[in-house]
Each structure stands twice: as structure tokens, then as C-alpha cells.
PyMOL CGO cylinders between C-alpha atoms (Angstrom):
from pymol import cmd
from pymol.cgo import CYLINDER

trace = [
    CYLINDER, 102.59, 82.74, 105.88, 103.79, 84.85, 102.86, 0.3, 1, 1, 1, 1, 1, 1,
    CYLINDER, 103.79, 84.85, 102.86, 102.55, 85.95, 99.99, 0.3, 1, 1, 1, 1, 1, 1,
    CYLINDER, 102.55, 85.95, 99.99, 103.51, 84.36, 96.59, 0.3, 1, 1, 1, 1, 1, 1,
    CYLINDER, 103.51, 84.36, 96.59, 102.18, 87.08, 94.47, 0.3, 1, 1, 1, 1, 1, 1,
    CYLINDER, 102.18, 87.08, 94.47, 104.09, 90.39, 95.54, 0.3, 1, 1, 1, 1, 1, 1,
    CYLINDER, 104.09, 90.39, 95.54, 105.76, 90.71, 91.69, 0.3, 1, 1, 1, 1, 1, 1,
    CYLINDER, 105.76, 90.71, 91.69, 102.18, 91.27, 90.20, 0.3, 1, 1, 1, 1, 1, 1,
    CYLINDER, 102.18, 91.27, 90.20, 101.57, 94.42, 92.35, 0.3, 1, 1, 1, 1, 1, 1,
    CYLINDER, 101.57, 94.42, 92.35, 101.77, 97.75, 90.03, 0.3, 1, 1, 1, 1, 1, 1,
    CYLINDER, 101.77, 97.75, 90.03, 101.69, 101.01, 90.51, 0.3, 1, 1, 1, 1, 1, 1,
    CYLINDER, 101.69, 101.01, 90.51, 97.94, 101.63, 88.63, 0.3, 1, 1, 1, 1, 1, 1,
    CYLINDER, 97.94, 101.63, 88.63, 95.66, 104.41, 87.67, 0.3, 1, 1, 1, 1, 1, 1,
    CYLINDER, 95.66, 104.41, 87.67, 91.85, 103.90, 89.92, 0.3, 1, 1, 1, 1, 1, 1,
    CYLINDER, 91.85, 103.90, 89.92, 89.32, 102.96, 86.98, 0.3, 1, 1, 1, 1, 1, 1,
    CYLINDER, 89.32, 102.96, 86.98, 86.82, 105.16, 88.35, 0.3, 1, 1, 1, 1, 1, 1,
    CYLINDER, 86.82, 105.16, 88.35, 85.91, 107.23, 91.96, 0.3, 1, 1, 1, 1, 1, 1,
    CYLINDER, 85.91, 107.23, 91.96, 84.06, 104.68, 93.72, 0.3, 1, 1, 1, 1, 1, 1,
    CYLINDER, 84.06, 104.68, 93.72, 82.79, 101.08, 92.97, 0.3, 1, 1, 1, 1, 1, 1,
    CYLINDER, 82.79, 101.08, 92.97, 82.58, 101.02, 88.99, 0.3, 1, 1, 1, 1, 1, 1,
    CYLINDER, 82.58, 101.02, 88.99, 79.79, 98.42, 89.10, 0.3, 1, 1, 1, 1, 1, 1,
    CYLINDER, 79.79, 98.42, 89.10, 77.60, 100.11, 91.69, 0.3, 1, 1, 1, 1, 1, 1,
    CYLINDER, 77.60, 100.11, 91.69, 78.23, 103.44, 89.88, 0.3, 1, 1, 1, 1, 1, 1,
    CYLINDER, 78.23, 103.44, 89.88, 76.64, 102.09, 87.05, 0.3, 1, 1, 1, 1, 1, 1,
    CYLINDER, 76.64, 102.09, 87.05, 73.76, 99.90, 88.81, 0.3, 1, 1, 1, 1, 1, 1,
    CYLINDER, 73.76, 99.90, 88.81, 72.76, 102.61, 91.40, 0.3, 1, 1, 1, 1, 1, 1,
    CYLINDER, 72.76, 102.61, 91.40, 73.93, 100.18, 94.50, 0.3, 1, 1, 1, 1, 1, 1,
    CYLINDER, 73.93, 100.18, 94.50, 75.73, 101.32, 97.98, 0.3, 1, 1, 1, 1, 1, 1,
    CYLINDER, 75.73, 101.32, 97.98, 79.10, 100.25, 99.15, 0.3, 1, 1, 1, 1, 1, 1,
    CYLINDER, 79.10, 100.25, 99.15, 80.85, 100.03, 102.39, 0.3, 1, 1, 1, 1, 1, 1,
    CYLINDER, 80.85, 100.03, 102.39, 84.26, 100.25, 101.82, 0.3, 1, 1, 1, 1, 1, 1,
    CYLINDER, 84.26, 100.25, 101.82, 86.42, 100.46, 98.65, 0.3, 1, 1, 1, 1, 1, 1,
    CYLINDER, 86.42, 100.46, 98.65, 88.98, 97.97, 97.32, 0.3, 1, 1, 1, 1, 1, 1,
    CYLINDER, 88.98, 97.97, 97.32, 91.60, 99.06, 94.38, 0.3, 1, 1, 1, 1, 1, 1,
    CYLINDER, 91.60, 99.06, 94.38, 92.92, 96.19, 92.38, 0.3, 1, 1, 1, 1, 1, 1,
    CYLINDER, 92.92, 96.19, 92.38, 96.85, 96.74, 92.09, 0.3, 1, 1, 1, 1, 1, 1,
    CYLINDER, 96.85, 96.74, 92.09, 97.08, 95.10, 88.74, 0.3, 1, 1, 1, 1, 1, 1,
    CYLINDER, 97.08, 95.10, 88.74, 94.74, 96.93, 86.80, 0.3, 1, 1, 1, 1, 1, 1,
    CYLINDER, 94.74, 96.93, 86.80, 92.79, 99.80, 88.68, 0.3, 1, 1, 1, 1, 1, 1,
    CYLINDER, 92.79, 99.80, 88.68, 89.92, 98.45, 89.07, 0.3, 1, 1, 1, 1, 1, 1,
    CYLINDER, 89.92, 98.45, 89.07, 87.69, 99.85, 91.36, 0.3, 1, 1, 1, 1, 1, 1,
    CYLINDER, 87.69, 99.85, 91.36, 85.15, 97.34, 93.77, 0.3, 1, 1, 1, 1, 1, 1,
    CYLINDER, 85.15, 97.34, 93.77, 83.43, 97.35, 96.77, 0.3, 1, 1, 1, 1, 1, 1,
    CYLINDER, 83.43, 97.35, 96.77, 84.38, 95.09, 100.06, 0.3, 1, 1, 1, 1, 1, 1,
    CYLINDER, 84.38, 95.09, 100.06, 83.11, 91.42, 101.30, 0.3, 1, 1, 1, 1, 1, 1,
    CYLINDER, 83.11, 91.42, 101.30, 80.82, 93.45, 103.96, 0.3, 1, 1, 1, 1, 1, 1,
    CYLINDER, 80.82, 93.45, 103.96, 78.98, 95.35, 100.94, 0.3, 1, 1, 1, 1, 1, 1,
    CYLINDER, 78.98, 95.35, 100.94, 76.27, 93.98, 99.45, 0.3, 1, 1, 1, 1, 1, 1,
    CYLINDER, 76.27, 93.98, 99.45, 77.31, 93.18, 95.95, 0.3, 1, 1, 1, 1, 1, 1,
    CYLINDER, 77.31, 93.18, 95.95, 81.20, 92.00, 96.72, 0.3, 1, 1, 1, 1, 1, 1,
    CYLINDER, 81.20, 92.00, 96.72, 82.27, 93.70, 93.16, 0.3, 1, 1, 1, 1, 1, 1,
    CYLINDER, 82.27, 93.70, 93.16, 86.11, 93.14, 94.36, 0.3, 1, 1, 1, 1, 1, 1,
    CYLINDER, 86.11, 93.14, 94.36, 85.92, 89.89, 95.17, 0.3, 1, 1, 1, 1, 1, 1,
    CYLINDER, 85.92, 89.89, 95.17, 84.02, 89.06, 91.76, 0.3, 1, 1, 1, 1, 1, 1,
    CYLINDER, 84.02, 89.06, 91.76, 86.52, 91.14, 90.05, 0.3, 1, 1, 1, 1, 1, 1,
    CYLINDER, 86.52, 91.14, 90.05, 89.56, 88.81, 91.09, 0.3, 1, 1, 1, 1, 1, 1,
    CYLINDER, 89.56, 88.81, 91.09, 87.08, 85.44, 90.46, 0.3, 1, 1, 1, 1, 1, 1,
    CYLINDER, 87.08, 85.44, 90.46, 86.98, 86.58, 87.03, 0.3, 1, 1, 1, 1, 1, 1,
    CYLINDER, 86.98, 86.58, 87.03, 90.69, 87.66, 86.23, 0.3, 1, 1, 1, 1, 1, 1,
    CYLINDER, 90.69, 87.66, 86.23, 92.61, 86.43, 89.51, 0.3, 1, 1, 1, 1, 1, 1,
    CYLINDER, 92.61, 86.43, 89.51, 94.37, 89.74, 90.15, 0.3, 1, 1, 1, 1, 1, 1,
    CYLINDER, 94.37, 89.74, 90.15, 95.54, 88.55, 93.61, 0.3, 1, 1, 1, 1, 1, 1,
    CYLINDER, 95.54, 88.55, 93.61, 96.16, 91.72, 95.37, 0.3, 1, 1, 1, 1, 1, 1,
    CYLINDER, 96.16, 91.72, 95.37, 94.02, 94.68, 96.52, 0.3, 1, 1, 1, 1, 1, 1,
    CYLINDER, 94.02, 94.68, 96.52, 94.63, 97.45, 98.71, 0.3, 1, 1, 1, 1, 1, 1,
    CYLINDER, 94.63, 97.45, 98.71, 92.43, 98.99, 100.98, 0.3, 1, 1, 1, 1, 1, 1,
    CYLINDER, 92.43, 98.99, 100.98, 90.81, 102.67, 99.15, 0.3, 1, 1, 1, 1, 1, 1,
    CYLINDER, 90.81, 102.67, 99.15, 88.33, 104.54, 101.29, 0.3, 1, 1, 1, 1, 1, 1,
    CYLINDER, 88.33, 104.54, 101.29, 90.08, 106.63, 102.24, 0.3, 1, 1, 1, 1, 1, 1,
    CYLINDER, 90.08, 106.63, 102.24, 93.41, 105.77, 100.45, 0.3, 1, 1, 1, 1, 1, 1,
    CYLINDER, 93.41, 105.77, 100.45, 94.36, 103.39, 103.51, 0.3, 1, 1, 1, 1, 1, 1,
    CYLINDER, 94.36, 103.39, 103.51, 97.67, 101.96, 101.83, 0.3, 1, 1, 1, 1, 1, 1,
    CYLINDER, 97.67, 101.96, 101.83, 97.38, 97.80, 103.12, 0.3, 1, 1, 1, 1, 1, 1,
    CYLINDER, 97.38, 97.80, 103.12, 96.96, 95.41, 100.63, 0.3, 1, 1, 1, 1, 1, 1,
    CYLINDER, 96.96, 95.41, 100.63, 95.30, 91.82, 100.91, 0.3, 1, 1, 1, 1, 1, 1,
    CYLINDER, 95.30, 91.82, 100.91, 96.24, 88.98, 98.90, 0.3, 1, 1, 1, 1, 1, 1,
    CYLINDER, 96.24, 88.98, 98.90, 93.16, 86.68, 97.92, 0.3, 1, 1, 1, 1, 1, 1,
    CYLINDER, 93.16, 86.68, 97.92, 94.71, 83.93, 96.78, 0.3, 1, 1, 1, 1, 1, 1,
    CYLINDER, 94.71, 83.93, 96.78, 97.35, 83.62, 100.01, 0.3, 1, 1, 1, 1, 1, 1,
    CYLINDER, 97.35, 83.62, 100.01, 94.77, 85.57, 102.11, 0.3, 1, 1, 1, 1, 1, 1,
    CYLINDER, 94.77, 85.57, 102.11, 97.57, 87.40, 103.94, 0.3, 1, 1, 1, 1, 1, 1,
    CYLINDER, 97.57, 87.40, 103.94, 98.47, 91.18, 104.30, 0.3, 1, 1, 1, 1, 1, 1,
    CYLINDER, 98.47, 91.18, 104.30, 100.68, 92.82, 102.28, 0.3, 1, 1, 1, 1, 1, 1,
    CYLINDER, 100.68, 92.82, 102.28, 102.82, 95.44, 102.00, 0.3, 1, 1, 1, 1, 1, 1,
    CYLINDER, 102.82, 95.44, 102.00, 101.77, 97.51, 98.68, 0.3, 1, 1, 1, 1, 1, 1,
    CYLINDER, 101.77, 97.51, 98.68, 104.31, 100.23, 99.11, 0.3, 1, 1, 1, 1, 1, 1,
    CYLINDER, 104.31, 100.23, 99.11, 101.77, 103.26, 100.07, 0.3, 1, 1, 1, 1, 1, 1,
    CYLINDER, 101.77, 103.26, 100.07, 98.31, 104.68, 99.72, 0.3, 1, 1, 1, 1, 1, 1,
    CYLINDER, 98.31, 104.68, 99.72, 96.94, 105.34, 96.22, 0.3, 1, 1, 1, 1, 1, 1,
    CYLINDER, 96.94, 105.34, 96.22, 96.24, 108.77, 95.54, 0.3, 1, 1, 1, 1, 1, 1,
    CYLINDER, 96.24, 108.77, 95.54, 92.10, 109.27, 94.53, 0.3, 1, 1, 1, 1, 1, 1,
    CYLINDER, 92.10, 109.27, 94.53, 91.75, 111.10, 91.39, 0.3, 1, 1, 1, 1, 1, 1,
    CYLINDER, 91.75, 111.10, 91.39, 88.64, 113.37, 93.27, 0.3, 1, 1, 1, 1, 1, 1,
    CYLINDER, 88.64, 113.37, 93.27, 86.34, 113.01, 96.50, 0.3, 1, 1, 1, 1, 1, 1,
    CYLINDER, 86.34, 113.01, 96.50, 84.52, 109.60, 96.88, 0.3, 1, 1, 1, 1, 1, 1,
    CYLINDER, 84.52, 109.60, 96.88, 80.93, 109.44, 96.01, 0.3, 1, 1, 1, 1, 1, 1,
    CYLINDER, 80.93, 109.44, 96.01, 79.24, 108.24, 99.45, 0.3, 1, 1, 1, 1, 1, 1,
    CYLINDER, 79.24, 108.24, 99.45, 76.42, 106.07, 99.35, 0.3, 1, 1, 1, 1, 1, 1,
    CYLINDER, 76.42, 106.07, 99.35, 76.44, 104.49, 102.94, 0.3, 1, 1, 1, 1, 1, 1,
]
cmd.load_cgo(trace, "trace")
């Protein structure tokens, strides 16, 4: 299968160093997930509070890549394939840790 939404990934700016929502709540992550249409910043499925996954239920930004560390694969929610997102994302400063 392919992916339908390669034209909405961008080259974006991370909105913060680690999971903006558990930043500001105090929660743990497991792993970090970039949104590659606006920066956004969430944690994974396996983490307790899913902050990617809400992210794209509330604005369908399809594609994230994989950001702790800057890993460079992308995943496509709404085709829920891999894709190619041209490259790691550089972090803008070490990764708070909170697993």
C-alpha cells in the first residue's frame, strides 16, 4: 500500500524538546513523535497519554516521524504505512527524559 498524503510533509521547526502536553502536565513518555506539518511535539501509542495520536484526531496532520532520538521514518495515520520523510529532524537541545 502507499501513502496518499506524502505532499503534506514539511520541513518544520519541533514545537518544544519533548512531549509539549506532558511538559506542561508533569507526565512520562516513551518515545517521541514530531508532526511533519506543524512541529508539534507528542508522545507514542505505547505512552500513557498518546498526545500524538490525539494531536492528528484533532487536526488530521497525517504524517509523523519517529523523534527520540531523531530516528528519520515517518508513519502515516491515516494510510497507516511507512514513509519516507526525507531525513532525521535535527532537536533544538537534549531531550528531557522521564522514562
Amino acid at each position: 500500500m502507499s501513502c496518499s498524503h506524502l505532499k503534506t510533509i514539511k520541513h518544520v521547526t519541533p514545537g518544544s524538546a519533548g512531549c509539549e502536553e506532558c511538559l506542561k502536565i508533569g507526565s512520562w513518555w516513551v518515545h517521541l513523535r514530531l508532526c511533519r506539518d506543524c512541529g508539534h511535539v507528542g508522545c507514542c501509542d505505547e505512552s500513557p497519554n498518546r498526545h500524538a495520536r490525539a494531536h492528528f484526531q484533532k487536526t488530521a496532520h497525517p504524517i509523523i516521524e519517529g523523534y527520540d532520538p531523531p530516528e528519520g521514518w515517518g508513519w502515516c495515520y491515516v494510510d497507516e504505512v511507512e514513509v519516507d520523510v526525507g531525513g532525521p529532524t535535527p532537536h533544538p537541545g537534549p531531550i528531557p527524559r522521564f522514562f
